[in-house]
Residue, then its C-alpha position, 0 to 999 in steps of 0.5 A: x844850398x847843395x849843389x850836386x851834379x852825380x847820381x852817387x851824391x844826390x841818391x846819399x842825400x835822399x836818403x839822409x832826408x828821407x832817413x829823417x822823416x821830411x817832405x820832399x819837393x821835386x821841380x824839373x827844369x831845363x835851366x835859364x830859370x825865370x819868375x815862372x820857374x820860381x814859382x814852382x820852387x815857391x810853392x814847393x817850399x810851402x808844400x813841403x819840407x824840402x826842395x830839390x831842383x834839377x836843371x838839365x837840358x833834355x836831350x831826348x825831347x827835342x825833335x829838332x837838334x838845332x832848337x836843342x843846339x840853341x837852347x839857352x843855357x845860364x847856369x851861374x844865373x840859375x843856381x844863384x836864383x834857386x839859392x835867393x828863392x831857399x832851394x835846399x838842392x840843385x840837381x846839375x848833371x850833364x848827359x853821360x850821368x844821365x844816359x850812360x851808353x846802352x844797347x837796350x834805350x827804353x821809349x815811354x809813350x801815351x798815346x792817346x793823350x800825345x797824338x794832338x797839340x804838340x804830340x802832333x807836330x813835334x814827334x817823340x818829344x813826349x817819349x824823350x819828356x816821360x823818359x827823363x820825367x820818370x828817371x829823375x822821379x826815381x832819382x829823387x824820390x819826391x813827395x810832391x814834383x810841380x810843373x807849370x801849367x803853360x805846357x798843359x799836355x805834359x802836365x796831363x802826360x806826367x800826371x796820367x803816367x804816375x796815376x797809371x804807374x804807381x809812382x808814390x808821389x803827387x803831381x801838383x801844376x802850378x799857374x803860369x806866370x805872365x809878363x806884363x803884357x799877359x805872354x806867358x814867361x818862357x825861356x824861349x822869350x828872350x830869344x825874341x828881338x824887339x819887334x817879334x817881342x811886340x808881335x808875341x804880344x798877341x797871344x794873350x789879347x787872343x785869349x781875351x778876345x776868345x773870352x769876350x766873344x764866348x761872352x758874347x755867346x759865340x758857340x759856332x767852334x769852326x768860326x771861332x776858331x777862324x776867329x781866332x787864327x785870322x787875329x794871330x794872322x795880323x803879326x808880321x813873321x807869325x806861323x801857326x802850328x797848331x790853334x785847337x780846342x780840346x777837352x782838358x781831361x783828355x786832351x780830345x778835340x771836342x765837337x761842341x761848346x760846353x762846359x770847360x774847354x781847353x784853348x791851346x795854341x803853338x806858333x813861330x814867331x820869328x823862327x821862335x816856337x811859344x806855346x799856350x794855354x786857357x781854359x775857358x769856361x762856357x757860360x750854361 
């Protein structure tokens, strides 16, 4: 496994490959790399020829500097899991190689599909996500970049950007991994102690319980909701930032029940912020 941490070497390295013909495999990630990250690098070596994995912690998208602060960082860990998973490159630069001084910073945007969900309640993080998103395509031009599907708006954001800016690659969004009590893998997990752990927990048995009462044939959307938030409420330490129901397209918030809908969800427990995600189909 090559590990590279300037732009000179990785480019003189891309170039070697795509040279010689082959596939490239693209999987961005902020490092403290787990199962779900694996992932990403697992269907990236089926895919295609070779994998490249970057691990940087952005920056640009954290509106909050002490989330950036606090951000966990295990960089010995994370290249000896790429090197178990078959990752052929590791990209591992620090913030001057990546945002050299300037006098003239580019801001991306897409407004239509960043104004609810997180684009709401964490403003300009998906202008620091597209800058650095874009910036690492150029840098190593895949064929095929992966993203986990537990952030579903930014899977949306990036695809619509390469979709609408010609970018010559594919965006393929790979299922989230869960533990095994069903909460989505995350970085941010280990962060929770013991008893915030048990309460996370309710997350996933909120997804069930949205799936059940659909089943059952809820369809009035506010008292669902309701539904919903009021069971995320019986967590001790337990803030919601945002429980909504959108079109999984568009990322609108809908009026009625029908066809597939997208559940998403953020909210603090103990001061950690988690996010996800399902979407659930309404039976006819």
């Amino acid at each position: 496994m090559i590990v590279i941490s300037n732009i000179a070497e990785l480019k003189k390295q891309v170039g070697i490959w795509k040279r010689e013909g082959v596939s490239i495999g693209f999987c961005p990630t902020m490092g403290s790399l787990h199962a779900g990250h694996m992932d990403l690098v697992e269907t990236s070596k089926k895919k295609t020829d070779k994998t490249i994995v970057s691990i940087f912690v952005n920056p640009t998208q954290f509106n909050d500097p002490k989330d950036f602060e606090n951000y966990p960082v295990n960089t010995e860990t994370d290249l000896k899991l790429c090197e178990e998973k078959g990752a052929d490159l590791v990209f591992l630069p620090d913030v001057k190689t990546i945002y050299p001084k300037t006098k003239t910073p580019i801001q991306m945007s897409i407004p239509e599909l960043q104004k609810h969900l997180c684009g709401r309640t964490r403003p300009g993080h998906f202008e620091g996500v597209l800058q650095i998103v874009s910036k690492l395509f150029h840098l190593t031009e895949p064929t095929i970049a992966f993203f986990g599907l537990k952030d579903y708006q930014q899977f949306r954001i990036i695809s619509t950007m390469v979709e609408n800016l010609n970018f010559p690659l594919e965006v393929v969004g790979v299922p989230t991994r869960r533990e095994s009590d069903g909460l989505a893998m995350s970085s941010r997990n280990i962060r929770l102690n013991p008893k915030d752990r048990e309460t996370a927990s309710l997350i996933p048995r909120m997804f069930a319980l949205a799936e059940k009462t659909v089943l059952g044939g809820e369809r009035n959307l506010p008292l669902w909701k309701e539904i919903l938030r009021d069971f995320l409420l019986t967590g001790s330490s337990v803030q919601i930032d945002y429980l909504e129901v959108v079109d999984p397209v568009n990322l609108q918030p809908i009026e009625k029940m029908e066809g597939d809908i997208l559940l998403a969800l953020a909210m603090f427990v103990g001061g950690v912020r988690l996010i996800d995600n399902q979407i659930i189909k309404i039976p006819n």
